[in-house]
C-alpha positions as CSV (number, residue, x, y, z in Angstrom):
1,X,75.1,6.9,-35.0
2,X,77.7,5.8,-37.7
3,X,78.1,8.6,-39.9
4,X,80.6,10.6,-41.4
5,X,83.5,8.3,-41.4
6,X,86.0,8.6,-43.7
7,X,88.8,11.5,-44.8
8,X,86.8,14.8,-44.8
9,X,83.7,12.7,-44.9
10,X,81.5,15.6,-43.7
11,X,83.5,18.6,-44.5
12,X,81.5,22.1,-45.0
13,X,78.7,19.7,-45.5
14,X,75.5,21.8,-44.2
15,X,78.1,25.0,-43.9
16,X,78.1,28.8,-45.1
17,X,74.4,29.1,-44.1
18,X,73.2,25.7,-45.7
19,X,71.1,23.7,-43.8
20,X,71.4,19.7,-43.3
21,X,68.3,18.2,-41.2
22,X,69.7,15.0,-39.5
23,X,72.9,13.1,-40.3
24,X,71.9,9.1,-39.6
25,X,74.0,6.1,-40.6
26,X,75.0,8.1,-43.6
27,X,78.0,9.6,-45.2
28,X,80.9,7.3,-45.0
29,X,83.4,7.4,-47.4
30,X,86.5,9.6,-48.6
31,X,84.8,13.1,-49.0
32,X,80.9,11.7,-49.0
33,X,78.8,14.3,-48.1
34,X,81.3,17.0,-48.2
35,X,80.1,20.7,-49.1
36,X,76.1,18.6,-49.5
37,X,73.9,20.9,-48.8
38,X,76.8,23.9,-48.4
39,X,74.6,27.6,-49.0
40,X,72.0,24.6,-49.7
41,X,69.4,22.6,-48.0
42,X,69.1,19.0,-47.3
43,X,66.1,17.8,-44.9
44,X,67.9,14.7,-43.3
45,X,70.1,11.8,-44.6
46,X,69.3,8.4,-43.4
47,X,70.7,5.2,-44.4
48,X,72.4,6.8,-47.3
49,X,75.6,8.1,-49.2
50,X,77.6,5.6,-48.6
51,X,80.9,5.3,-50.9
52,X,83.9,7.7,-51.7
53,X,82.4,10.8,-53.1
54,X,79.1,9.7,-52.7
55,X,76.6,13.2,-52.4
56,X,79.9,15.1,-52.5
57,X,78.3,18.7,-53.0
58,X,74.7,17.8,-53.6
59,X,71.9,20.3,-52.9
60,X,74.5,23.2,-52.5
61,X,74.8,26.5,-54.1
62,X,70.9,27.3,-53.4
63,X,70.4,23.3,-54.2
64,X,67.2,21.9,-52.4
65,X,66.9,18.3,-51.5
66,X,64.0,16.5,-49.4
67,X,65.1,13.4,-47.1
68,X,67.6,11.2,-48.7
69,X,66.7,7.6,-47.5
70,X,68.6,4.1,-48.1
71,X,70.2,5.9,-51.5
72,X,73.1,7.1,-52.8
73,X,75.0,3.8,-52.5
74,X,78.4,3.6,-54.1
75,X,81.1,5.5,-55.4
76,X,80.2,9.0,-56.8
77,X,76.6,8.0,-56.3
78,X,74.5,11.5,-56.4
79,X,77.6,13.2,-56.9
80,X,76.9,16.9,-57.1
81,X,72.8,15.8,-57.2
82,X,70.6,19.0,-56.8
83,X,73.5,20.9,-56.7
84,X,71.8,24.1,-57.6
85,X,68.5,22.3,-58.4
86,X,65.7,20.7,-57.1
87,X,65.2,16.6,-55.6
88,X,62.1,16.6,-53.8
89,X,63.4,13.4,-52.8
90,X,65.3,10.4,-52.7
91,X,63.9,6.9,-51.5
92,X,65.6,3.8,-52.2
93,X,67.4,4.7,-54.8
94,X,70.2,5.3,-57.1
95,X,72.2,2.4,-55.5
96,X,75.4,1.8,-57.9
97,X,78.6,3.4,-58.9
98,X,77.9,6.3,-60.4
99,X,74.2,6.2,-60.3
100,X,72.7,9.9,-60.3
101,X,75.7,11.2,-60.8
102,X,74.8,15.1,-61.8
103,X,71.5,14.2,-61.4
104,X,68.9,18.0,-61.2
105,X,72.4,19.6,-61.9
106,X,70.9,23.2,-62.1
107,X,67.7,21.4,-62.9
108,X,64.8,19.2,-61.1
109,X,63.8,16.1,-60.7
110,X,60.4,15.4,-59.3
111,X,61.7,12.9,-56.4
112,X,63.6,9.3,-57.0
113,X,61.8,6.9,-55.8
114,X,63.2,3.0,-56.6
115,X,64.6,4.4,-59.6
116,X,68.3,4.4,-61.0
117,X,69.2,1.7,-58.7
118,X,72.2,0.1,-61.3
119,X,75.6,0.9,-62.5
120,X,75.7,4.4,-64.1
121,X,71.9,4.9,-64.2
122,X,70.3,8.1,-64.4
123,X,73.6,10.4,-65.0
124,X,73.0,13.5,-65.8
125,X,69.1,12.7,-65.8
126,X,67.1,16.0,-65.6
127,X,70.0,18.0,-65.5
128,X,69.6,22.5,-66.8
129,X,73.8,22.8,-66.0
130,X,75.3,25.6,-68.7
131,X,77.8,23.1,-69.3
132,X,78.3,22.3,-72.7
133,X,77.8,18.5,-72.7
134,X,75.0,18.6,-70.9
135,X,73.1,22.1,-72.0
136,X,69.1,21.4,-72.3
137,X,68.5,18.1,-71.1
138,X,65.8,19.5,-69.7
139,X,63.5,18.7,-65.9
140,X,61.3,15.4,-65.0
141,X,58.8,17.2,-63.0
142,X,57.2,13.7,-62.7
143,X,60.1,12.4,-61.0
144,X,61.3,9.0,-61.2
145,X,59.2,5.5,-59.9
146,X,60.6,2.5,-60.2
147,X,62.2,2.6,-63.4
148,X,65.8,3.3,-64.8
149,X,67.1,0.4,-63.0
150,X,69.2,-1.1,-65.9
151,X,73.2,-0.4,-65.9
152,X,73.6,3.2,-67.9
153,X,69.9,4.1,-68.3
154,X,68.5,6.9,-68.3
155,X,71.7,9.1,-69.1
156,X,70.7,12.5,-70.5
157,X,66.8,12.1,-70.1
158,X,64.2,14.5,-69.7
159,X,60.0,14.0,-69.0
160,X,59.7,13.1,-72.8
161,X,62.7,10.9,-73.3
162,X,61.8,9.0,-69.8
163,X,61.3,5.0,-70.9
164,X,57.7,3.8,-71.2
165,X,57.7,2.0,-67.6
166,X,58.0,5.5,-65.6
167,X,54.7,6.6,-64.6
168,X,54.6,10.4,-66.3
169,X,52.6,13.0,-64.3
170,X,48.7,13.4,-66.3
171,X,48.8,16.1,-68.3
172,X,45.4,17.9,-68.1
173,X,44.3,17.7,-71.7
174,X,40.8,19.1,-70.4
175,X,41.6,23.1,-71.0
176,X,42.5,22.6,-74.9
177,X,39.0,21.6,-76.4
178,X,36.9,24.5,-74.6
179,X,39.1,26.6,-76.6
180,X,39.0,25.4,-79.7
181,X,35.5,25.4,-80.0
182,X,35.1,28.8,-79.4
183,X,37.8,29.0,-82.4
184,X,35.6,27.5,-84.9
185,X,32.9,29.6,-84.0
186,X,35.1,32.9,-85.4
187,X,34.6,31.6,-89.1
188,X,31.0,31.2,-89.5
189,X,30.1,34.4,-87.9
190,X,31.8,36.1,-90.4
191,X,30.2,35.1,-93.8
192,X,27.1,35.7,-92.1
193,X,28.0,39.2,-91.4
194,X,28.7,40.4,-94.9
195,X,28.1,38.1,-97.8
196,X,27.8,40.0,-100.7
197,X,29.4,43.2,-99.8
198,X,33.3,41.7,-100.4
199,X,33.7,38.5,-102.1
200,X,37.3,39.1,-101.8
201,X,37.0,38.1,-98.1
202,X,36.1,34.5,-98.8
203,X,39.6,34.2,-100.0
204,X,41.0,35.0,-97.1
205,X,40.1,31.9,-95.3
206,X,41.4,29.6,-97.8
207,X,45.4,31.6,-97.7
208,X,45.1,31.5,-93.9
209,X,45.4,27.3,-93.8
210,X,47.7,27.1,-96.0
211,X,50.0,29.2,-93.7
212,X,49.2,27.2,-90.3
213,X,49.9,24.0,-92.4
214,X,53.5,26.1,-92.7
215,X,53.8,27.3,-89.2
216,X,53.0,23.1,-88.2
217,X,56.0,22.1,-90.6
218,X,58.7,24.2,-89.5
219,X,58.1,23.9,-85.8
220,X,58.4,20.1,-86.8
221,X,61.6,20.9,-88.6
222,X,62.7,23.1,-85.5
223,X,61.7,20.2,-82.9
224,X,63.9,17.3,-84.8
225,X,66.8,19.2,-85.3
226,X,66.9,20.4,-81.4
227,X,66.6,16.7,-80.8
228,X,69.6,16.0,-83.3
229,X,71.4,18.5,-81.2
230,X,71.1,17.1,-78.1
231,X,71.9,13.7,-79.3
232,X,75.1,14.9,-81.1
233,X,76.3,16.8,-77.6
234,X,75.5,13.7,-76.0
235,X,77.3,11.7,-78.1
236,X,80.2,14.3,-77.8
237,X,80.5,13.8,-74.0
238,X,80.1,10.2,-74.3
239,X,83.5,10.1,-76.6
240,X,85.6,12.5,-75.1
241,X,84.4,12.3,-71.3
242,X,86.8,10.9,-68.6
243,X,84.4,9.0,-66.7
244,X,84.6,6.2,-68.5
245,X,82.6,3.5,-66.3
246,X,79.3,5.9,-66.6
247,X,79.5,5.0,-70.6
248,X,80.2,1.4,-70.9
């Protein structure tokens, strides 16, 4: 099979008791593939990580990818992907220079699937790395389907910052009313319990909404200004980062 062509193509790829599956028609280019899946795991590569430093040390350092099939096309495509996180998968995808670059660095990503096939897509997408310009991004549990396929989309995202077109994995909404029902049932046992004993008590119904309708506004507060945060270190890397061609 034509694979691992190119200088140090596979080196310590698979090596220091990391584990790569099968090598197929994959991994040519100057260092592609070399240290993937190193103290990692990689099921098999087929088709894929083709281009100078494409998959370059994804799914090592505990990383764990599923099969990586026709992906990972171009230069620094899936560069350091999974490395220390979690692909289940990749399928026909992330085809373009720089696409998935950094992609479930320290994080996970729920599978690429005919996603982040363009120039710069999907960079950094559900990345956890410690690094400052990309601290909290946060998973996509969901994974990606089909969408992200624009040049430079998707940088920085996380499950809630995903576009509208990517199918979003249900969440099961059915737990939350049983419980509040069972909530609203607390109150009217109450009054009937002891009516005339302590008027005082009656009062302590009326203080207690006035301090959830608090508790609601800060966490609002608290929610908008992480958001401002994480826009203002993205912004950050976007100005001072090298990698110029993942920003255009």
């Amino acid at each position: 099979h034509d694979s691992c062509s190119g200088s140090a193509a596979c080196q310590y790829a698979g090596r220091y008791g990391g584990s790569i599956g099968e090598i197929v028609d994959s991994c040519n280019g100057t260092s592609a593939c070399a240290e993937a899946g190193a103290t990692g795991f990689i099921k098999d590569i087929m088709n894929s990580c083709q281009g100078d430093f494409a998959c370059t040390t994804a799914g090592s350092s505990g990383g764990n990818i599923g099969t990586i099939r026709d992906s990972c096309i171009g230069t620094e495509a899936c560069y350091y992907a999974g490395h220390l996180g979690e692909v289940d998968e990749f399928t026909g995808s992330c085809k373009g220079e720089g696409a998935c670059y950094r992609l479930a660095d320290e994080g996970l990503v729920g599978g690429v699937r005919g996603g982040c096939n363009a120039y710069g897509a999907c960079t950094n997408a559900g990345s956890l790395s410690g690094r400052a310009a990309y601290i909290a991004i946060g998973n996509i549990t969901s994974g990606i389907d089909s969408c992200c396929n624009d040049a430079v989309e998707c940088q920085f995202t996380n499950e809630t910052s995903l576009p509208d077109e990517c199918p979003r994995a249900s969440a099961a909404p059915s737990s939350q009313p049983s419980t509040s029902p069972t909530s609203s049932g607390v109150p009217s046992s109450v009054p009937s319990s002891m009516p005339s004993a302590n008027p005082s008590i009656s009062a302590a119904p009326s203080s207690q909404p006035t301090k959830s309708g608090k508790v609601g506004k800060s966490s609002k507060v608290g929610k908008s200004s992480k958001a401002s945060s994480v826009a203002a270190i993205a912004q950050e890397w976007e100005e001072s980062s090298s990698m110029s061609f993942l920003l255009d």
